[in-house]
N, C-alpha and C positions, 0 to 999 in steps of 0.2 A: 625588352629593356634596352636603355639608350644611357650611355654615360658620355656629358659632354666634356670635353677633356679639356676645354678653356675657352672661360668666359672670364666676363670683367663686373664681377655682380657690385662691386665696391665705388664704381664711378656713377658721378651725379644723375647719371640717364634713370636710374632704378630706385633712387633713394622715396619716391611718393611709393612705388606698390612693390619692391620687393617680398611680402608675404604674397602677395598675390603670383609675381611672378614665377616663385618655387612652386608656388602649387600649379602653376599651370605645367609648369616642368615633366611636374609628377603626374601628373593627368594625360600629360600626354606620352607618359613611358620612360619620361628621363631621369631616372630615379638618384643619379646622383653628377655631382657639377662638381668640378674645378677652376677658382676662381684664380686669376693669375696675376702675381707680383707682377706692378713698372717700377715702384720706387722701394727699396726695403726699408726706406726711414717710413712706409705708412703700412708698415705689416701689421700694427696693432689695429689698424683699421678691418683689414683683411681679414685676422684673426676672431676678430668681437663678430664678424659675419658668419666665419664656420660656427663656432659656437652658439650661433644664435640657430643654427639651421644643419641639423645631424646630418644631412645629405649632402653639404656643401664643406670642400675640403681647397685648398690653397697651396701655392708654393711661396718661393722668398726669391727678390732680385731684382734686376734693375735694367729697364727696356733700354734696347741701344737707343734711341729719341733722349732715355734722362741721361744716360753714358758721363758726359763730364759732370754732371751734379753729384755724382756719387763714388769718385775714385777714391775716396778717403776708404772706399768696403773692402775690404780684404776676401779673400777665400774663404779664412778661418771664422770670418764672420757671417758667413754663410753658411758655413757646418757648422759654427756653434746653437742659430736660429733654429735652423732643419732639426738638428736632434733635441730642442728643446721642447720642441710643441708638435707632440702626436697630428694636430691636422695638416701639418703641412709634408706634405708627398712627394715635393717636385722642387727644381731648382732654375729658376726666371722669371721672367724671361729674360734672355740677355741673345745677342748679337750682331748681325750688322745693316743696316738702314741706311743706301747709298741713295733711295729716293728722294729726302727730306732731309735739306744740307743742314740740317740743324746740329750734327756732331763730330765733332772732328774723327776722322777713320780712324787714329789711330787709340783715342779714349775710346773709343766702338770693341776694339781689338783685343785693349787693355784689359775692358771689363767680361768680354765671351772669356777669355781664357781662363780671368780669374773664376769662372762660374765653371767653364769646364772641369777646373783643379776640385773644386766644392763638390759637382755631382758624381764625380771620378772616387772619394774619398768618402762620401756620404751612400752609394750606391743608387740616389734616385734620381730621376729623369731629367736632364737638363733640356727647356722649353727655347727650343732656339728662333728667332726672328731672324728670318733670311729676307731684304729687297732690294731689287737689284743689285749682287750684290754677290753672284753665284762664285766667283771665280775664286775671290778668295776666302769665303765662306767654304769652299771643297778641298783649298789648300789648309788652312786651318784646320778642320775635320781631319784632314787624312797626316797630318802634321803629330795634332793632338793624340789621334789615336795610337798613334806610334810610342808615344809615352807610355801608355796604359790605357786601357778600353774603359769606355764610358759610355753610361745610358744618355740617351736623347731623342728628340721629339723635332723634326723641322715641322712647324704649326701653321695653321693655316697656307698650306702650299702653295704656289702660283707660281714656283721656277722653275728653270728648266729643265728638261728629260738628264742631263749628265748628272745637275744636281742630288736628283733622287734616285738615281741609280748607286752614286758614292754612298748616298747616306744609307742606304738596306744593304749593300757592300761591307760599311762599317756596323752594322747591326739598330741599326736605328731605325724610329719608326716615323711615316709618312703619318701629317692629318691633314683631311680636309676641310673645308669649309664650305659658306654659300658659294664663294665664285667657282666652287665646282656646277653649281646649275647655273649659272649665268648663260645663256644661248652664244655669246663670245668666247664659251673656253671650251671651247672643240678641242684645242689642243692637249688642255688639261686634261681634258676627259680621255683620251689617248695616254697622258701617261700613270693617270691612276688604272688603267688596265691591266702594264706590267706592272705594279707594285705586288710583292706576294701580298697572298691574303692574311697572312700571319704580322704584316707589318702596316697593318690599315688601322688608322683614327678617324673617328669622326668630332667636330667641332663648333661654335659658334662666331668666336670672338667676338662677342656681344659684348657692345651695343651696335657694332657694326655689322656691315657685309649680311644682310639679311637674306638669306637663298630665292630663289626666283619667287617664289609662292608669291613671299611677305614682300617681295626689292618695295622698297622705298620705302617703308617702317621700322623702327626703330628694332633692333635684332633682341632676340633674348632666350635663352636656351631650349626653350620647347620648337622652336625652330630647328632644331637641326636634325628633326626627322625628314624633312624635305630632302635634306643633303646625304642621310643616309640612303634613302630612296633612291637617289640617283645614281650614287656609288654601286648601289645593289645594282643596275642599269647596266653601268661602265663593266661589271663583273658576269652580267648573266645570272644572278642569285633574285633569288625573293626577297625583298625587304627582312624579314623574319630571318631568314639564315644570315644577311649582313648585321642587322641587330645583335644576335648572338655574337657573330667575327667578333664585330669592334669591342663587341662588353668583354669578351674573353682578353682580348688584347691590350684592350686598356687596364684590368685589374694584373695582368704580366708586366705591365710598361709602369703604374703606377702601383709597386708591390708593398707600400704601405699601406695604401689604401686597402680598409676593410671593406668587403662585401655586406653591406645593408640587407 
């Protein structure tokens, strides 16, 4: 069993065969998916998909890319959504995007913090988007944690070794994704090595970043047994004993989520 811990099952890429795409999910061992808030004015969007689909569970929040579109969202509006609605288990994604000058750093800022106050007082996982972007994404993290400790996820990784050292330091957990198998991330693949085993995700972010198998098809959650695979690799384990890791880790890291 394989749980992918963030996909984007809500964007137009899936809207023709998402039945089909869950079941291929489950076919191929991925028994259950986490679909992950950009905007929280279209949670009900996000919502009507858990419910349509008892495997598939969601958080609330708002991608550094929408950052100025949504400053009007509070913290409190963030715990108020999370504890309304049993499917949502997680709190973002939110923040910071220095590749894609689409928002200003400091709305980027605004909005991680306010998500970190939300997952800090809600107890569940804040889904962090780090790109270029380490330096003070680590000041942040180690800033925030000083207030009070909070859960968190840096998602689909590709930063640097300091990065993910702070963030299993501050108790948080590493995912990865396809461009763990990409033949260019030698690097990465070094630093998912030291990551403990106890603090390992595995991921989609589908519709993108499809793992070597698939590269250049459109991604989508039965995929990320590829990326398990190769984790298992970087580790020295059997696929089979990395399967179990991340399942165990991911129902710790997302402890609302019930076990199907």
């Amino acid at each position: 069993m394989l749980i992918d811990t963030h996909c984007h099952l809500d964007f137009g890429d899936f809207d023709e065969e998402r039945d089909d795409i869950i079941a291929r999910a489950h076919e191929a061992g991925v028994k259950q998916m986490v679909t992950i808030s950009t905007r929280v004015r279209k949670i009900e969007g996000l919502l009507a998909i858990t419910e349509r689909y008892p495997s598939v569970f969601c958080s609330v929040g708002t991608h550094p890319n929408n950052a100025g579109d949504e400053l009007d969202i509070q913290a409190e509006d963030l715990v108020r959504l999370a504890n309304a609605h049993e499917k949502i288990v997680a709190i973002g994604e939110a923040g910071l995007d220095y590749f894609y000058d689409t928002q200003k750093p400091d709305d980027q800022k605004t909005g991680l913090i306010r998500h970190i106050a939300a997952a800090r007082e809600t107890k569940l996982p804040l889904v962090i988007h780090s790109r270029s972007a380490d330096e003070d994404m680590i000041e942040i993290l180690q800033t925030e944690s000083g207030k009070g400790a909070f859960p968190f996820i840096l998602h689909c990784f590709s930063s640097g070794a300091e990065l993910a050292r702070v963030g299993v330091e501050l108790g948080g957990y590493i995912s990865f994704s396809g461009i763990l198998t990409f033949p260019k991330s030698q690097e990465l693949r070094e630093i998912a090595k030291n990551v403990p085993l106890d603090r390992l995700l595995v991921e989609t972010d589908a519709p993108y970043l499809a793992p070597k198998r698939w590269r250049g098809k459109r991604n989508e959650p039965s995929y990320v047994v590829n990326t398990a695979e190769v984790l298992a690799e970087c580790k020295g384990l059997s696929y089979s004993e990395m399967a179990e890791i991340t399942t165990e880790n991911a129902f710790r890291c997302f402890s609302k989520m019930p076990r199907l």
